[in-house]
C-alpha positions as CSV (number, residue, x, y, z in Angstrom):
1,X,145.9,135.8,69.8
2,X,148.3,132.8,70.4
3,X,147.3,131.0,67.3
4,X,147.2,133.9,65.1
5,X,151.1,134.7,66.0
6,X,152.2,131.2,65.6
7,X,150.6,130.7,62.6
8,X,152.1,134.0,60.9
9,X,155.5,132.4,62.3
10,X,155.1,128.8,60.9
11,X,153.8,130.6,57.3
12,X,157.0,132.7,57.5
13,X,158.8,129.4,58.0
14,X,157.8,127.5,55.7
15,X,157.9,130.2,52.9
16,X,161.9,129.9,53.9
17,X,161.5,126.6,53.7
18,X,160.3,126.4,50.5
19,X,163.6,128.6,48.8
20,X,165.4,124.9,48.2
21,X,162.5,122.1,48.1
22,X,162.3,121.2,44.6
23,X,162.6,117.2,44.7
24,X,160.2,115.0,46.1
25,X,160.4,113.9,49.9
26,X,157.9,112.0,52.6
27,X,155.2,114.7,51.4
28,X,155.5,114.1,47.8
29,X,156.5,117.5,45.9
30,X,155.5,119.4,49.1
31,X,158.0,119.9,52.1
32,X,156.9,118.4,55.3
33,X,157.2,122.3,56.3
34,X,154.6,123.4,53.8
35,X,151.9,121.2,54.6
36,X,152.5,121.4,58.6
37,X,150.7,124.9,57.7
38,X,147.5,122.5,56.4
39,X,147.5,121.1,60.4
40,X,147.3,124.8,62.0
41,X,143.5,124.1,63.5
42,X,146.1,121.4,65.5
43,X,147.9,124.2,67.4
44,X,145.6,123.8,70.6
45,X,145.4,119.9,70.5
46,X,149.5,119.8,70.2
47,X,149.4,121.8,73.1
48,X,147.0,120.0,75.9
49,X,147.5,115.9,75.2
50,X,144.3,115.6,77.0
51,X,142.1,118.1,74.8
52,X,139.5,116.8,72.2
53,X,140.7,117.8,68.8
54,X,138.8,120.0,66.8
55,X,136.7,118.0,63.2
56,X,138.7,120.8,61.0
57,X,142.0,119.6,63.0
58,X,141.3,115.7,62.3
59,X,140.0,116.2,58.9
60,X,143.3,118.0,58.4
61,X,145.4,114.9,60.3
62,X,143.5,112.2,58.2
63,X,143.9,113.6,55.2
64,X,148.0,114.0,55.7
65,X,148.2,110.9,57.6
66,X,147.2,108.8,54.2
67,X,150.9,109.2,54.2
68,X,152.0,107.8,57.5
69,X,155.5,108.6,56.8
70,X,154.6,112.3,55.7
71,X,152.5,112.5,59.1
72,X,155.1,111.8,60.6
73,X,157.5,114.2,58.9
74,X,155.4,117.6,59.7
75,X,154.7,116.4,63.3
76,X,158.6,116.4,63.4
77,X,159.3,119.3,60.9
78,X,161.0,122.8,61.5
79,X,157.8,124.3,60.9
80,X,155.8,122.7,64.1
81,X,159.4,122.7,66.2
82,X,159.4,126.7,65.6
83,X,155.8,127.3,66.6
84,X,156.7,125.6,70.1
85,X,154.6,122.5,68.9
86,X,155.9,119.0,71.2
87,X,156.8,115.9,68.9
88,X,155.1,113.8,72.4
89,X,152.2,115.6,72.2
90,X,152.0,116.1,68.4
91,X,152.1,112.3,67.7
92,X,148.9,111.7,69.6
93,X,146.7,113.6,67.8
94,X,146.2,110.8,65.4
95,X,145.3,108.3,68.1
96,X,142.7,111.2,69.7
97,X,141.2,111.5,66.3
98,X,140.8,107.9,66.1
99,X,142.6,107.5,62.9
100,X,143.3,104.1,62.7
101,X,146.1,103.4,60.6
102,X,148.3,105.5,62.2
103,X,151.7,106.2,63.3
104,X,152.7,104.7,66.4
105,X,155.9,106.6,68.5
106,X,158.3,104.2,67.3
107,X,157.7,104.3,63.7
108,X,158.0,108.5,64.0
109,X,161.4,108.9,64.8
110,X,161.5,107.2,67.9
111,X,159.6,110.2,69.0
């Protein structure tokens, strides 16, 4: 039921979000809030650092993370902050989905 309420909150969110994104940013046309909805089969992953993330969640995480800095960006955004998701945790998924040109901790943010 979790991930059914914090995904109705992130989509909420983001469609806020969205009101004044109009120029291009780390996510191209998109706002880092709009495509942290593409990373929602992440929600369990971003919670447990030691959990196996699912194919659908990595697919999702290789795809966005052909844009480090854009990674990087919705692993930080408003979007995951507001459905409880932690930038220390968040920033491993990459690594656990053995992505390998990913963002290390210092190039996020210092997060």
């Amino acid at each position: 039921m979790r991930p059914l309420v914090v995904l109705a909150l992130v989509a909420i969110l983001a469609g806020i979000a969205l009101d004044g994104a109009d120029s291009a940013g780390e996510c191209g046309r998109a706002s880092a809030d709009r495509v942290a909805l593409r990373l929602a089969p992440c929600i369990s992953a971003a919670d447990d650092p030691q959990s196996t993330p699912s194919s659908s969640c990595c697919s999702a995480v290789h795809t966005i993370g052909q844009s480090p800095s854009c990674l990087c960006a919705v692993m930080l955004s408003g979007t995951a902050r507001a459905a409880g998701i932690k930038p220390d945790v968040a920033i491993t998924i990459p690594k656990r989905c053995n992505m390998a040109d990913r963002p290390v901790g210092y190039k996020c943010g210092g997060t």
